[in-house]
C-alpha positions as a printed Julia matrix, in Angstrom:
289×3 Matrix{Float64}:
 348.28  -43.34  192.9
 347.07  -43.96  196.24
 343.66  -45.9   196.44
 340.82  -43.44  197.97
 336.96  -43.03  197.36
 337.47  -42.02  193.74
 339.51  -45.48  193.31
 336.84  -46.99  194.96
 334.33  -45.16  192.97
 335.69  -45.97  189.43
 335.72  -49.61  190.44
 332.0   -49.82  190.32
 332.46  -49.06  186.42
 332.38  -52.84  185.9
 329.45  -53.77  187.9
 326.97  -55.63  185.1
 324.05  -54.23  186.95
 322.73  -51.26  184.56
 321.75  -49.13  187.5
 324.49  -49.26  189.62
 326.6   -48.27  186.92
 323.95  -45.49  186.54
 324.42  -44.14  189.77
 328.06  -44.4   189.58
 328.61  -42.29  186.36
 326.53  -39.96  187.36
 328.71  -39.52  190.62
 331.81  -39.27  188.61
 330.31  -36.31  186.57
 329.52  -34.63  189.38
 332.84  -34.49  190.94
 333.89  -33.99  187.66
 337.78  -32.67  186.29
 339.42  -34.33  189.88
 338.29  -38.27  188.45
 339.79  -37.72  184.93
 343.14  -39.27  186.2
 341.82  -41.99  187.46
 339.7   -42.47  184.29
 342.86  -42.44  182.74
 344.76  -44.89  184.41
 341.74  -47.65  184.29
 340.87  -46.54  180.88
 344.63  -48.0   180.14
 343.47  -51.58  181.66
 340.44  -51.69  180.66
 339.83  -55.73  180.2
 336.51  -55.49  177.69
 334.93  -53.69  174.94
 332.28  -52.54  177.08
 334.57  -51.04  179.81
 336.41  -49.3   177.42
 333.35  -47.27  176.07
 332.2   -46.58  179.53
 334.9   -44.26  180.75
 335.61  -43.18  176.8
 332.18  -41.48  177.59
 332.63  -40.6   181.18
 335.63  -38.57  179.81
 334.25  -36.9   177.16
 331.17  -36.14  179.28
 333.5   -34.22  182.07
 335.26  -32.44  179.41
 332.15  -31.3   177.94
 330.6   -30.32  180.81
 333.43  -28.3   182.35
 334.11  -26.79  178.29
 330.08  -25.57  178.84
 331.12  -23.55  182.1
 334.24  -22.38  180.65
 332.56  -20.68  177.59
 329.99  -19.7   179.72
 332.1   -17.54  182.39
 333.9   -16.12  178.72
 330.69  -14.77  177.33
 330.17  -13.19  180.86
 333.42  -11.64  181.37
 334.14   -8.5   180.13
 337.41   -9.0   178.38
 335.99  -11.14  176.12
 339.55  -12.14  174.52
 339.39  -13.64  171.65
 342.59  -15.84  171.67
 340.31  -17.32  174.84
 337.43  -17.6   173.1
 339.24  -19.37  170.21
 340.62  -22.04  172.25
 337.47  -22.63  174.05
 335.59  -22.96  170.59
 339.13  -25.55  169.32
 338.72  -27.81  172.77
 335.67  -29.39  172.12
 337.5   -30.9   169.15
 340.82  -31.16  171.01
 340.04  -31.24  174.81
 343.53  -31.22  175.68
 344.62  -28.72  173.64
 346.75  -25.9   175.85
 346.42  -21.91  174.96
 349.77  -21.72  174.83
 349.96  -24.68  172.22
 347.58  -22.63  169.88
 349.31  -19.18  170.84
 352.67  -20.53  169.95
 351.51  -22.21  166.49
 350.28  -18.43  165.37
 353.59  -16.87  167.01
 355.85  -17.22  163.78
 352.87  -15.5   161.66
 351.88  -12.92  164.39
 355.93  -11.83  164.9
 356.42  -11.56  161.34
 353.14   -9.02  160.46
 354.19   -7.43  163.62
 358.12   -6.56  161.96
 356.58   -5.38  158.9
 353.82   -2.6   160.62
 354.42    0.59  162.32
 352.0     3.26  163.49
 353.33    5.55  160.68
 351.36    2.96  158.64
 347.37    3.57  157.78
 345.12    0.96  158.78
 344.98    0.21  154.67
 348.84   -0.19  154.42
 348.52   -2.62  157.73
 346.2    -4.8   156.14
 347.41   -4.86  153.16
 350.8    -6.28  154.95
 348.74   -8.97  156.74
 346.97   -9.8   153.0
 350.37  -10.53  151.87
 351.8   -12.34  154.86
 348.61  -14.65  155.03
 347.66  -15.08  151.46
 350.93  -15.12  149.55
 353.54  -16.31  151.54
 351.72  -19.07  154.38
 348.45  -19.7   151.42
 346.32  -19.86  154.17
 342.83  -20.75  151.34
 339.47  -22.44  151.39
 339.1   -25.96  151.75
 337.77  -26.53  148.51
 337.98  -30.32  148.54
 335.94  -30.83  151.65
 334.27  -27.68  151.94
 331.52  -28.88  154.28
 333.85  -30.93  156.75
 333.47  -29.66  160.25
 337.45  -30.41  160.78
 337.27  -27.16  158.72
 336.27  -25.06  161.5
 338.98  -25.21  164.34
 341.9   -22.58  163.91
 343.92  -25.62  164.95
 343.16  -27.54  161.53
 344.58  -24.07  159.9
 347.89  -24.0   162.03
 348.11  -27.66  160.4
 346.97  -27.53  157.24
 346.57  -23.77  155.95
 343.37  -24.74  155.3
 339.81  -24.35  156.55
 336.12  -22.67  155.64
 334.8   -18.94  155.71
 334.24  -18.8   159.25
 337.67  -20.14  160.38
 339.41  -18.18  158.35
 337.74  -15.01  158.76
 337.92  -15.78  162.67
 342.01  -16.15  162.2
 342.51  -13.14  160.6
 340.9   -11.43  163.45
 342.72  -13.57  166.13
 345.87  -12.48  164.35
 344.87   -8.64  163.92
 343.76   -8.8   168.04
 346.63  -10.21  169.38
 348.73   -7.16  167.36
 345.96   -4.87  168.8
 344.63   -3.9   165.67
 340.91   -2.84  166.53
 339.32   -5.16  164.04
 335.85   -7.19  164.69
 333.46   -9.36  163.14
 330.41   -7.93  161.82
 326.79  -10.3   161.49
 326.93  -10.28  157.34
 324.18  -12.84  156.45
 326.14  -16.09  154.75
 329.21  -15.73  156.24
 330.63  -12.86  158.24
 333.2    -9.97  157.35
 335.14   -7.99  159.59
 335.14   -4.16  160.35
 338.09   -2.47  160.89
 337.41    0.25  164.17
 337.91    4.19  163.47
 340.09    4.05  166.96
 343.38    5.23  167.77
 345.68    4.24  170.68
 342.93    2.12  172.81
 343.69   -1.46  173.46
 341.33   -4.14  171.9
 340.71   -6.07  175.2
 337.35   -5.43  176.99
 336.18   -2.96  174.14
 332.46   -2.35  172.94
 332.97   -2.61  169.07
 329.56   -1.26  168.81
 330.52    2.4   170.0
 332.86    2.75  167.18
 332.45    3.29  163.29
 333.81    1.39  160.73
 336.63    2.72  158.91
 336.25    0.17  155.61
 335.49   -3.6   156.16
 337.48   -6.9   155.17
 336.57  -10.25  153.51
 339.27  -12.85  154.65
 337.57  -15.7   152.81
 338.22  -13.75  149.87
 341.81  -13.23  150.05
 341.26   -9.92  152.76
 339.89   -8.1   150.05
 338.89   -4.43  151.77
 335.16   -3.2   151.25
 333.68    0.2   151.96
 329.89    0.5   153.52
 328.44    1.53  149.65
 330.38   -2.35  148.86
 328.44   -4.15  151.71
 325.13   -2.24  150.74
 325.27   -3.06  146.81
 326.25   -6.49  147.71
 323.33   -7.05  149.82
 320.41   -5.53  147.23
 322.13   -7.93  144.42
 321.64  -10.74  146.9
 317.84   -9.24  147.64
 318.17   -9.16  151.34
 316.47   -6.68  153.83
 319.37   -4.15  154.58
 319.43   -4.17  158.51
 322.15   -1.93  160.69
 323.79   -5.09  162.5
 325.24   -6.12  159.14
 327.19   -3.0   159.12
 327.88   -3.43  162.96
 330.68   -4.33  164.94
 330.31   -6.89  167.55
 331.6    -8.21  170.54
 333.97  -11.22  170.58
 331.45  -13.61  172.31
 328.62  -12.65  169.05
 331.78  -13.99  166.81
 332.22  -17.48  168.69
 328.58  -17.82  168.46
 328.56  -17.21  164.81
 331.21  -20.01  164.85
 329.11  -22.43  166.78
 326.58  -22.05  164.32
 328.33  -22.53  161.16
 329.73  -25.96  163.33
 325.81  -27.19  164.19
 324.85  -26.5   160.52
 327.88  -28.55  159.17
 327.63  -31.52  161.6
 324.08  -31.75  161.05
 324.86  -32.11  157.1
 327.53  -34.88  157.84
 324.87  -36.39  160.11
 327.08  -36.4   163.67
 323.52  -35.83  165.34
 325.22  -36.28  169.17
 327.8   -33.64  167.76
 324.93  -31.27  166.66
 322.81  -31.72  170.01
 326.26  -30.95  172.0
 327.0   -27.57  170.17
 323.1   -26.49  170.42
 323.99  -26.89  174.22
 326.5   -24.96  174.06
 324.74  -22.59  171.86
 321.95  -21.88  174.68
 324.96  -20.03  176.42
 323.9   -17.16  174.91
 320.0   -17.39  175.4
């Protein structure tokens, strides 16, 4: 790599002085993604303990900060996709984690629900076919033996393991229903969320207001995809004692469904006490205030 200002730049890294290392991190973020291979390379060399921390942080700091505007311009386009969304959400965890990479780890489950369905099928039938292809024959389940780990919240740790919490799994179920253009969408259920599948015939997924449709019957992935009707959601909610309120019925957009994820991820780092972790996703949180 030829040596130019950003060579020059990095060198500064080892200065002892406090405050011209300030001023030269705080450069480096600010030109941001274009010094991560140079980061690289010295991070390779790096001669002391010290050093090595320094650009650990400088590259998790440019990554972070370019994650915030990449979730941000999701939430504000249209589209909304979700398999975007999804990776988003998976790269703070893995920042070098590729689309495709996740895309390709679902392709073997997405082709084989996609064999099995037809549009002779009724939306009951179809789900009952991605129940079985899920549940029974991949066991995607609940991480019962860690249940509060925030590992168990990246779709990523599922493609892995088979494993991860109500949120992840619920959000995999309708990454994998999406991506066969099912019309199926998260709903804000107090505890954990379920998902609604859309009254909707022949209309792609991508780009559509969830919220203009009805719900033909609703699904609990976390609970094997078990299929609710509206009377279901209402009983469960006056056993539980909670004020009945029409957005727990509602479908919602793609971006309200990575929030709910981010929230469920604050919640569990703050309980395995990762307070840097929990301050990062509030950030990211404040995307949507």
């Amino acid at each position: 790599m030829e040596r130019g200002p950003e060579d020059s730049l990095i060198r500064l890294l080892d200065d002892p002085d406090e405050l011209v290392y300030q001023s030269v991190s705080r450069k480096i973020r600010e030109i941001g993604p274009s010094m991560l291979p140079y980061l690289d390379a010295l991070l390779k060399h790096a001669g002391n303990r010290i050093s090595h921390e320094r650009i650990e942080e400088l590259v998790r700091s440019i990554h972070f900060i370019e994650l915030k505007k990449e979730i941000a311009n999701w939430v504000s386009d249209p589209k909304q996709d979700l398999i975007t969304g999804t990776w988003l959400l998976n790269r703070y965890q893995f920042p070098d984690l590729m689309i495709d990479e996740m895309r390709g780890g679902m392709k073997s489950i997405r082709d084989e629900i996609w064999l099995e369905i037809n549009e002779k099928l009724t939306a009951l039938e179809k789900i009952r076919i991605i129940n079985t292809i899920l549940f029974e024959k991949y066991g995607i389940r609940l991480n019962e033996e860690h249940p509060e780990s925030p590992g168990n919240n990246f779709i990523k740790r599922i493609l892995d393991t088979g494993k991860g919490n109500e949120i992840s799994i619920t959000l995999f179920y309708a990454l994998i229903c999406q991506e066969l253009d099912l019309p199926v969408f998260v709903t804000q259920m107090p505890d954990y969320p379920i998902l609604a599948y859309l009254g909707l015939h022949d209309q792609s997924v991508t780009g559509l207001n969830p919220a203009l449709y009805d719900a033909l019957f609703y699904i609990n992935p976390s609970n094997l995809g078990t299929v609710h009707s509206q009377k279901d959601i209402t009983d469960y909610l006056m056993r539980k004692s909670i004020p009945i309120e029409p957005v727990f019925y509602m479908p919602s957009r793609n971006s309200t469904f990575i929030r709910i994820c981010l929230e469920r991820l604050a919640v569990d780092y703050e309980l395995a006490g990762s307070s840097r972790r929990f301050d990062e996703i509030q950030a990211l949180l404040g995307i949507w205030k």
